[in-house]
N, C-alpha and C positions, 0 to 999 in steps of 0.2 A: 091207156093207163092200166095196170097190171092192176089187181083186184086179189085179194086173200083175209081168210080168217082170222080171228085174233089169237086161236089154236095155234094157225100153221104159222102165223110172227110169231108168238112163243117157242114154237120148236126148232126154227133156227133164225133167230132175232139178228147175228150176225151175218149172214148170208143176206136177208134185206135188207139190213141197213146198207151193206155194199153197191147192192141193186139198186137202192134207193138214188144214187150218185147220179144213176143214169136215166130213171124216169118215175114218176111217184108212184107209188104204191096205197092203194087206197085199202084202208084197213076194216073188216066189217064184224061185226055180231049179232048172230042172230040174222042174219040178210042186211042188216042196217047199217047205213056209213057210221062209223065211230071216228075216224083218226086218217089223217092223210101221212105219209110216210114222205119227205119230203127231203133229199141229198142236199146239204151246206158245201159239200165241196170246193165247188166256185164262188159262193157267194160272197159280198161284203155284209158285214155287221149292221153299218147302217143301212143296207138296201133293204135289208131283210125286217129290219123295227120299221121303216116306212112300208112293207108290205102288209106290217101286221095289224100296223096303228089305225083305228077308229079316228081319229081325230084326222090324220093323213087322207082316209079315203072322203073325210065330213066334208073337208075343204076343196080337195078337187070336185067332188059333186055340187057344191057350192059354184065356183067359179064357172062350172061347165053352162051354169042354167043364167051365168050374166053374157051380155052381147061381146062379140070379140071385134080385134081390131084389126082390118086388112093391111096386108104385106104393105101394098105402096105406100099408104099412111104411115109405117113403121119406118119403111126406108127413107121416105122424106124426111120427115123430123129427123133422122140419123144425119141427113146430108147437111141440111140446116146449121 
C-alpha cells in the first residue's frame, strides 16, 4: 500500500486520485493514518454501502459466532 502526506495529496490530489484506481493510498499527518484513498473505479454502489455499513459488519459477526450447518445436511433437505 503506497503511503504519502497530506502535503504531498494536496500538491497533486489529481495524480492520486488516478493512482488511487490502482491500489490504495494511505493518507498520513503528522506520521499518523488520517484517510485511506480508495479507487471506485470498479466498484458497485451497493458493494461499497455494505462495505462501509456498521450494521452489515454487526450482523455478519453476529451469525459467525451461531453454529453452522454442514454441506450434506443442506444437500439432503435440497433433495427431499
Amino acid at each position: 500500500m503506497k503511503q504519502l502526506t497530506l502535503e504531498q495529496l494536496s500538491e497533486q490530489v489529481q495524480d492520486y486520485i488516478r493512482s488511487a484506481q490502482g491500489e490504495q493510498i494511505l493518507i498520513t499527518d503528522n506520521g499518523k493514518p488520517i484517510a485511506l484513498l480508495l479507487g471506485l473505479e470498479n466498484s458497485e454502489p451497493e458493494q461499497l454501502n455494505l462495505q462501509l455499513s456498521a450494521q452489515f459488519w454487526q450482523m455478519i459477526s453476529d451469525r459467525r459466532k451461531r453454529p453452522t450447518v454442514p454441506l450434506s445436511l443442506v444437500e439432503a433437505q435440497l433433495i427431499d
